[in-house]
GUGU-38538 format. One record per residue (C-alpha): residue in one letter; x, y, z. Coordinates in steps of 0.5 Angstrom, whole numbers, padded with zeros to 4 digits, always signed. Layout:
! residues N
AXYZ;...
END
This chain:
! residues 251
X+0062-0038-0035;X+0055-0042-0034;X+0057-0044-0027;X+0060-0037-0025;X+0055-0035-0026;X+0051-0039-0022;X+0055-0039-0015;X+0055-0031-0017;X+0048-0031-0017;X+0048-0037-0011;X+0052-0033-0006;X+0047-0027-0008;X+0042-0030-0006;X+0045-0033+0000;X+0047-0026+0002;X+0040-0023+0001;X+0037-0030+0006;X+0042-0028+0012;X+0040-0021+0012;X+0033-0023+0012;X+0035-0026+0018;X+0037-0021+0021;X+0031-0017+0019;X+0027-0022+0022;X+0031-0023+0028;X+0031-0015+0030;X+0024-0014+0029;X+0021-0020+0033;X+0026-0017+0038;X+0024-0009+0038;X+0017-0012+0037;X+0016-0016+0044;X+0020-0009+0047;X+0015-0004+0044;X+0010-0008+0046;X+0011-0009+0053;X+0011-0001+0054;X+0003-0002+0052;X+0003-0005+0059;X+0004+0002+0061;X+0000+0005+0057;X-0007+0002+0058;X-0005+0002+0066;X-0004+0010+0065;X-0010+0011+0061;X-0016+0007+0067;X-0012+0011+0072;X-0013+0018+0068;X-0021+0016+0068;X-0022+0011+0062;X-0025+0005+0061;X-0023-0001+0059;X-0027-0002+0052;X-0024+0006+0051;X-0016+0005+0052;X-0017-0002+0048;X-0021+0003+0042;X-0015+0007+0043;X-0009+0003+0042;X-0013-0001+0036;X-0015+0006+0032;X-0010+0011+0034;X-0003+0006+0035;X+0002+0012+0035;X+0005+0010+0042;X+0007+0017+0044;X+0000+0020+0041;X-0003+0016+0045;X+0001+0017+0052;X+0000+0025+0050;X-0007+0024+0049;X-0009+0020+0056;X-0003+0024+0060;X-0008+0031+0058;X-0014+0029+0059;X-0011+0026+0066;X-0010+0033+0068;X-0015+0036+0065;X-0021+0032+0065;X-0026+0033+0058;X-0024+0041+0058;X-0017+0039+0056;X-0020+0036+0050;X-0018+0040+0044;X-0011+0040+0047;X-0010+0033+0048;X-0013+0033+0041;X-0008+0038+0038;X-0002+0034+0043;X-0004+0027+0039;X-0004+0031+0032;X+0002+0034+0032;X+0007+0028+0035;X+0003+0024+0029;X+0006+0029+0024;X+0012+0025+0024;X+0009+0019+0021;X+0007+0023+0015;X+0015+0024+0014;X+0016+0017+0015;X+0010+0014+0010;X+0014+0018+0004;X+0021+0015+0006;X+0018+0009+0007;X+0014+0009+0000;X+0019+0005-0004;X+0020+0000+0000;X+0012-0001+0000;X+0012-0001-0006;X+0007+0001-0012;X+0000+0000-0011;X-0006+0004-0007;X-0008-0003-0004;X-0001-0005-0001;X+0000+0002+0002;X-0007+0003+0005;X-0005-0003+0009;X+0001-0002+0010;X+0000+0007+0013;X-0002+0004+0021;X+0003+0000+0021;X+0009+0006+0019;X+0011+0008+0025;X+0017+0009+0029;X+0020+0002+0030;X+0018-0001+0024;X+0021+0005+0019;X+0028+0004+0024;X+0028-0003+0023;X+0027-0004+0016;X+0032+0003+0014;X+0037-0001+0018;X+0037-0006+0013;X+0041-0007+0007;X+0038-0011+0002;X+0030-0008-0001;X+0027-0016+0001;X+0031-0015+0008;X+0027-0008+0009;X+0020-0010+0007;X+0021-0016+0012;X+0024-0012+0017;X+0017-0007+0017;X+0012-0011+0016;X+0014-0016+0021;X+0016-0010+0026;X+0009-0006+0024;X+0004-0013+0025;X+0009-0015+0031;X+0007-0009+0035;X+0000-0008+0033;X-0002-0014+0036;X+0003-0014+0042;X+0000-0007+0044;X-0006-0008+0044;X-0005-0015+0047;X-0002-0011+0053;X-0006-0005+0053;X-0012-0009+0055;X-0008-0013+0059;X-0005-0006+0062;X-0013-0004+0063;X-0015-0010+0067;X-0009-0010+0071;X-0007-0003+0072;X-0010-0003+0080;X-0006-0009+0081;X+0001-0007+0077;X+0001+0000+0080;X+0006+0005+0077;X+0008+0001+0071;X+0016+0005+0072;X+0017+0001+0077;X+0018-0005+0073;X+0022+0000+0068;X+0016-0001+0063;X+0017+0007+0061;X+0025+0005+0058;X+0023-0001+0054;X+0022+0003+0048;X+0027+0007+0049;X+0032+0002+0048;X+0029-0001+0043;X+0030+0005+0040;X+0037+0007+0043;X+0040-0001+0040;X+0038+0000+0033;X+0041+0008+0033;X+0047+0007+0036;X+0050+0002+0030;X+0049+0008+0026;X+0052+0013+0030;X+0058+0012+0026;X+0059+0019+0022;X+0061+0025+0025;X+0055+0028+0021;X+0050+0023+0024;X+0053+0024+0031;X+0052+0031+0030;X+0045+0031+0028;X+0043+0025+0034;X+0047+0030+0040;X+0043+0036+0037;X+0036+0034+0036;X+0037+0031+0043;X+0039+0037+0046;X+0034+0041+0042;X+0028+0036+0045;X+0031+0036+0052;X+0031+0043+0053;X+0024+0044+0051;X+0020+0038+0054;X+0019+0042+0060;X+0016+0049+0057;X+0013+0046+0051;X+0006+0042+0049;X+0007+0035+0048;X+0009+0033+0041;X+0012+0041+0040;X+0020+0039+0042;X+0019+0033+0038;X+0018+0036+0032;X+0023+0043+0034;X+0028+0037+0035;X+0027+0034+0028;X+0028+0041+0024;X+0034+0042+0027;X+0036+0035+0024;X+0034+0036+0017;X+0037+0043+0018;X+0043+0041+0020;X+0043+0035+0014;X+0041+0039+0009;X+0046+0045+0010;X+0051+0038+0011;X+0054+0041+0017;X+0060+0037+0021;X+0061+0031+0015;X+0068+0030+0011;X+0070+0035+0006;X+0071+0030+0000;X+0076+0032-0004;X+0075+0033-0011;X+0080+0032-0017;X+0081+0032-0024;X+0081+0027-0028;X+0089+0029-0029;X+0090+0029-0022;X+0087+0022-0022;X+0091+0020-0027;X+0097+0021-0023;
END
């Protein structure tokens, strides 16, 4: 019995060490995509008017990717006046990162301490990485290492963006403006297995693509996130289960 249970236990945790593995391989992978975006970025934000040392305190204080393009994007076609509406742009595409510090709670764990150190680094990336693994040690593998990955690759970038953004031109050129899309796209599309979960993806898609062009930046993407919970949350489009009774079952 003893040795049963000792290969049960070893096979258990030779499972758990693949999916670390695998963890850690994806997030090392979405890590260096993301980070390349920061090239983008810091180009953006010195040819909108700042500076360096600003576009480089961006990165390192606000870290939200999207909030941060919004941010330099208004303030480019409105100078200091659009400030408050660069503001409110950055705060409202940051809202889904409170979402995702409640989903990403049990994985952390308890304590004020791990979660103070963990909130900059729950965004986006790192909450896909880690909700895509099975195991609880394969999560917390995959959200840290996918969350400092990125940290310091986009800032690393950013400045180097900064210093090169003259010499680079349009960071589209170089398909920059695609890489954290794709990165995105390789781990949604493994769970776009479901009719539900193929439902919600197709509309919240449709949602956001429609309105990008007459909403505020941050608007359509929070539009888009209701109607996916509202779309999960009345379960709509998955599987009826068939419910028996016990003598049906026994049948």
């Amino acid at each position: 019995m003893r040795s049963e249970e000792r290969t049960i236990e070893n096979g258990h945790e030779d499972d758990v060490a693949a999916e670390v593995r695998i963890a850690r391989r994806e997030a090392f992978g979405v890590a260096l995509a993301t980070s390349a975006y920061g090239i983008s970025f810091g180009a953006l934000a010195v040819a909108s008017g700042f500076d360096v040392w600003q576009t480089c305190v961006l990165s390192l204080l606000m870290f939200t990717g999207g909030s941060q393009f919004a941010f330099v994007g208004v303030i480019g076609a409105g100078g200091l006046a659009a400030a408050p509406a660069a503001i409110a742009s950055a705060l409202l595409l940051g809202v889904r990162n409170v979402a995702y510090g409640m989903r990403m709670s049990p994985v952390i764990g308890r304590g004020a301490l791990r979660r103070g150190l963990a909130a900059p680094f729950t965004i986006d990336e790192s909450t896909a990485v880690s909700l895509a693994q099975r195991s609880p040690r394969a999560r917390r593998v995959g959200f840290w290492i996918t969350g400092v990955g990125i940290y310091l690759g986009w800032n690393l970038t950013t400045l180097l963006g900064a210093l090169l953004g003259d010499v680079l031109g349009d960071p589209k050129t170089y398909g920059l403006d695609a890489a954290a899309a794709a990165a995105f796209l390789a781990l949604l599309w493994p769970r776009l297995r479901k009719r539900q979960a193929i439902a919600v993806g197709i509309a919240a898609a449709a949602v956001a693509t429609v309105l990008t062009p007459v909403l505020i930046p941050g608007l359509p993407v929070l539009v888009a996130a209701f109607v996916a919970i509202v779309v999960g949350w009345f379960n709509w489009f998955a599987p009826k289960s068939v419910v028996r009774t016990p003598g049906e079952e026994a049948a």
